[in-house]
Structures are given as C-alpha cells and as structure tokens.
N, C-alpha and C positions, 0 to 999 in steps of 0.2 A: 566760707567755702561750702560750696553747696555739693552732696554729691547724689545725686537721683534717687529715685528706688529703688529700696531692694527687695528681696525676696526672702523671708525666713521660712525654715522648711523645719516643722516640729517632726520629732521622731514617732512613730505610732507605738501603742499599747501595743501588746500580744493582742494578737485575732481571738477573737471569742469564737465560741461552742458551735453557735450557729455561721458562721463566717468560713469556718475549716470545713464544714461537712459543705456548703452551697459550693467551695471553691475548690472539695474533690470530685461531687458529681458533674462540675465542669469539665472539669480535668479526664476525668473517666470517659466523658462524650467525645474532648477531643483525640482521646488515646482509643477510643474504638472506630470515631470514623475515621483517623488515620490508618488503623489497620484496615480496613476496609477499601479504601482511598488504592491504599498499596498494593493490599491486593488484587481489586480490578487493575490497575496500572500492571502487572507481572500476568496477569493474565490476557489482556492483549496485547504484549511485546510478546509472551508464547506464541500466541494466534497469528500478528504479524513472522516473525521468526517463521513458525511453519510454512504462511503460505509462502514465501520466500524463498524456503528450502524446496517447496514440493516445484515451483514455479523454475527455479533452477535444474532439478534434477529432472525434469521434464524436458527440456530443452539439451539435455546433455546426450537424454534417452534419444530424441529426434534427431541431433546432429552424427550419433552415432551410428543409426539406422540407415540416414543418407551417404553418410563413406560406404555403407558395406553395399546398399545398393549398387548394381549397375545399372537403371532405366535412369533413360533420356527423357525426363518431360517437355512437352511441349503442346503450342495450341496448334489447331489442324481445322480448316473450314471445309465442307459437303459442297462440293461445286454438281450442282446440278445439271440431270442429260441433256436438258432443253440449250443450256447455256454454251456446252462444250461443242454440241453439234452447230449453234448459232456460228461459233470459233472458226470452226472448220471450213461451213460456206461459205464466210466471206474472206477466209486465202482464194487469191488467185491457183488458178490449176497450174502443176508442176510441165515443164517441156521434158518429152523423150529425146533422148537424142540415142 
C-alpha cells in the first residue's frame, strides 16, 4: 500500500537577535504607512462630506429664495420697427361703415 507524499512541517527555533529587530522595522513601516493610509482616507471623506454639505445647503438657500420671490421669469424677443410697420402694410385697409 502505497500512500503519496507527504509533507513534514519541522517546528522552528526562536527567531534570533537579528530576525526580531528586521521583522519590527517592518512592522513599524507597516504600522506608519497605514496610519498614513487612514489618514488621507478620513481626510478626503471630510472633503467630500463638505462639498456635499455646502452643495446641498446651496440649493436649499436657492429654492428658498424662489418661494419668497414673486417675479415671473421668462424669454422675451425685440421685434423690430422696420418689421411691425412691414405687418401692418400688408393688412388689407379696414371698411367704414
């Protein structure tokens, strides 16, 4: 009976002198640029957040402005004099009666 390979997994020694100091200045790099990391990350969810806030309360200011308003906007075109007296000559003349 045959049964494949195995795998033996020896236990290791304690880490030596030089092993614990290279695998805490790793450790330290990862623990600084994660704070780092975090903190830009919390700094532009602030930054978003704001514009957000200012972009809402903006529009709250405007729609509130337009209730208190009374003016009627609207577009309006300059009809020129040349054009309205063109109008006019070519009606037929009215009858008196």
């Amino acid at each position: 009976m045959t049964t494949g390979p195995r795998i033996h997994i020896q236990p290791r020694q304690h880490a030596g002198f030089l092993e614990r100091i290279v695998f805490s200045i790793i450790a330290l790099m990862v623990a600084v640029a994660a704070f780092f990391f975090i903190g830009i990350a919390i700094i532009a969810g602030l930054a978003l957040a704001t514009a957000l806030a200012a972009r809402w309360w903006w529009l709250r200011r405007k729609l509130r402005k337009a209730e208190q308003a009374d003016v009627v906007e609207g577009e309006y075109r300059v009809v020129e004099a040349e054009v309205t007296e063109a109008a006019v000559i070519e009606q037929p003349p009215q009858r008196r009666e």
